[in-house]
N, CA, C and O of each residue as an XYZ file, in Angstrom:
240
protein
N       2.939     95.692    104.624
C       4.271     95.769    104.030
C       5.185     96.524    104.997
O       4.886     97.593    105.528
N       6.203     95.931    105.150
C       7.109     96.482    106.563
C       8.135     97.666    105.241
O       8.202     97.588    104.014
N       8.800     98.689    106.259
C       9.821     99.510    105.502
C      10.770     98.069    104.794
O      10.680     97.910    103.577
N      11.430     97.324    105.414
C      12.022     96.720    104.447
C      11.627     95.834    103.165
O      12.525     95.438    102.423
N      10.639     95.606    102.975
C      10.081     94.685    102.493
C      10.545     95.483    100.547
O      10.839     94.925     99.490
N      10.377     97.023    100.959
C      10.750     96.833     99.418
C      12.186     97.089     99.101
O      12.454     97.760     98.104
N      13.137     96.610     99.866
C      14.469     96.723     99.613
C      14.757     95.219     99.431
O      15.931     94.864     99.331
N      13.806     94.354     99.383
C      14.472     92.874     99.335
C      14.961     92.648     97.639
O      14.404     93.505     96.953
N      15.560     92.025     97.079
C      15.722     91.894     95.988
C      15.494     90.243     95.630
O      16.296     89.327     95.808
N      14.440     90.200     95.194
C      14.138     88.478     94.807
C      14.048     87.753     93.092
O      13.926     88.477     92.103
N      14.099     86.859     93.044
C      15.034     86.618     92.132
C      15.734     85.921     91.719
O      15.531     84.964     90.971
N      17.066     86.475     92.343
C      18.471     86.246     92.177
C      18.621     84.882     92.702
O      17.824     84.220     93.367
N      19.820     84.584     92.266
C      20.249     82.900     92.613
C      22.121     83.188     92.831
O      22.900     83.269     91.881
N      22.447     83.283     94.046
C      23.719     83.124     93.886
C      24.220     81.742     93.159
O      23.342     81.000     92.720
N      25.580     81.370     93.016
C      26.184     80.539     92.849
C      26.104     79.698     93.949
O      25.725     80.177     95.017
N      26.524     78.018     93.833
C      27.153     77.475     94.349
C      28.642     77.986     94.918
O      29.359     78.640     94.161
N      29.053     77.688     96.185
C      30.552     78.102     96.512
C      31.046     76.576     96.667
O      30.562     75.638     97.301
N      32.329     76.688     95.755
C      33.111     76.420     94.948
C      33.337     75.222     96.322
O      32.916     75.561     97.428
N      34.072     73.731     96.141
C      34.585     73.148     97.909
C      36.056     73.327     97.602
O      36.708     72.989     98.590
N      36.622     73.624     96.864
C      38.071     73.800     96.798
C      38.145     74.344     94.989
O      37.240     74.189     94.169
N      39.856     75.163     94.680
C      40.082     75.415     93.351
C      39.859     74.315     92.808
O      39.683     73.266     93.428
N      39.842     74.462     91.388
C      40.128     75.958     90.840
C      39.416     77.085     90.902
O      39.208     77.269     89.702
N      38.700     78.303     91.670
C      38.420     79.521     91.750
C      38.100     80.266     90.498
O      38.964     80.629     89.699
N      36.903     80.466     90.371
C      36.541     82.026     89.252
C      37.066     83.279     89.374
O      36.697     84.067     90.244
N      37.625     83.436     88.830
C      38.196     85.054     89.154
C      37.054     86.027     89.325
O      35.940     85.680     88.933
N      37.228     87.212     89.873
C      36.606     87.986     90.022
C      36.350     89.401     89.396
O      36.867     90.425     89.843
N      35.495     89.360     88.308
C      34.881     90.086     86.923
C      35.853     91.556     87.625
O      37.017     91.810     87.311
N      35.248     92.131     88.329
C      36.097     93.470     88.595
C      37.819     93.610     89.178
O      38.592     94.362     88.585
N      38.374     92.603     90.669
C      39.419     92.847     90.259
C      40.649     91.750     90.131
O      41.834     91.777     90.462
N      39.509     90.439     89.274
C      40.294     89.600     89.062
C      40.893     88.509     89.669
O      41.483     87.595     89.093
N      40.563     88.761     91.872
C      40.947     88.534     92.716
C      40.139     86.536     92.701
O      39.106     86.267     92.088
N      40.930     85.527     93.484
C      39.944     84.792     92.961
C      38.485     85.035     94.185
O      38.459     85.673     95.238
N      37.286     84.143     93.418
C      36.061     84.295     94.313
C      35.968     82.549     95.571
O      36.826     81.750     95.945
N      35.120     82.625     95.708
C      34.640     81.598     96.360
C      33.583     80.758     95.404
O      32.736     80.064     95.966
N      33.632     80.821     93.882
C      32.615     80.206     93.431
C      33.744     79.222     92.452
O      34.923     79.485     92.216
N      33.068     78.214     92.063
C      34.023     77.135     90.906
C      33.973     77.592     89.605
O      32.984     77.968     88.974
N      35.352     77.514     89.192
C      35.777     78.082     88.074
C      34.783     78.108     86.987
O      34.608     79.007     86.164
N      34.006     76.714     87.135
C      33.040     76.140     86.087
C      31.795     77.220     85.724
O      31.254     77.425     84.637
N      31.536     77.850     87.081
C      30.168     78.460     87.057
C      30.166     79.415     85.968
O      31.212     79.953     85.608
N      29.147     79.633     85.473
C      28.725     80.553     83.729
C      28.100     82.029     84.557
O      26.909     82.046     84.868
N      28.708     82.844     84.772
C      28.032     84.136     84.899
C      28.954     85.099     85.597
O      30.146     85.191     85.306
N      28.316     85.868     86.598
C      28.937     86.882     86.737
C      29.562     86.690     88.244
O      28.969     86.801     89.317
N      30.859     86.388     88.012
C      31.253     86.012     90.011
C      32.382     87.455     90.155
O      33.268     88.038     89.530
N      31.536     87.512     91.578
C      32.517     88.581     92.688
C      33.137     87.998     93.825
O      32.706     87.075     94.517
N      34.402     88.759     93.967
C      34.838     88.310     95.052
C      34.544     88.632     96.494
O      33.777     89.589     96.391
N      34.706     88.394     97.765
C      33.810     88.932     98.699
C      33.875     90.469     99.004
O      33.064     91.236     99.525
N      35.192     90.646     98.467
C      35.293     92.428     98.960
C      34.531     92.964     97.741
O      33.816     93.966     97.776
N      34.686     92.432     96.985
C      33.739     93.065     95.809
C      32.171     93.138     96.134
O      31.471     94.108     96.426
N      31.868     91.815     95.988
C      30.459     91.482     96.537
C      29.747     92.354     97.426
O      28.595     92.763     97.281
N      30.565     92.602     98.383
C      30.381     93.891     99.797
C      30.472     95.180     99.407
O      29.801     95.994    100.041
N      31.149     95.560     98.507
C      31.318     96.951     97.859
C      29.948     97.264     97.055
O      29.242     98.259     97.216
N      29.706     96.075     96.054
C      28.610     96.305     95.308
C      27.147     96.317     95.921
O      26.268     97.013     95.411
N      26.885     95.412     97.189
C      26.045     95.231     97.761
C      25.858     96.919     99.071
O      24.821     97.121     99.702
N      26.865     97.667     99.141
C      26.701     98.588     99.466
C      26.479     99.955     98.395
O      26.311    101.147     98.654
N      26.546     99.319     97.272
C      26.494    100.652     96.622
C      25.217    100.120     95.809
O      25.105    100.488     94.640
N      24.826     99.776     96.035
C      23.234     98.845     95.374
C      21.860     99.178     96.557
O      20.696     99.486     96.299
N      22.725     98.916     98.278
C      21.309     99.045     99.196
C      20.574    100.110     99.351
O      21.109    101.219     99.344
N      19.502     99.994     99.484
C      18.212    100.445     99.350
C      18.699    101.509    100.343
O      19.346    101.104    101.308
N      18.353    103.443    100.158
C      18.733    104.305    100.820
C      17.570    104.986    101.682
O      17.478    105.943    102.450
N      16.921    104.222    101.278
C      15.235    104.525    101.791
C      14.401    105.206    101.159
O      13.261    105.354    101.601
């Protein structure tokens, strides 16, 4: 087992990204995302996505 191996998070299934609007807004600030409006769950936008994905990574 390498040091990273337990920071992977598996699992998860992003979305499809969206090929043009209409755009999902983005749960925190509303901004639109890159995913289609249609999709059922929880969409971030990329600055979001990056914010959360830094305040989520593994600190060792």
């Amino acid at each position: 087992m390498s040091d990273e191996d337990h920071c992977t998070i598996t699992g998860t299934v992003a979305p499809a990204k969206a090929d043009g609007p209409p755009y999902a807004e983005c749960v925190l600030c509303r901004e639109p995302t890159e995913y289609p409006e249609s999709y059922k769950g929880t969409t971030l936008c990329p600055v979001c996505e990056w914010q959360e994905a830094q305040r989520t990574a593994c600190s060792g």
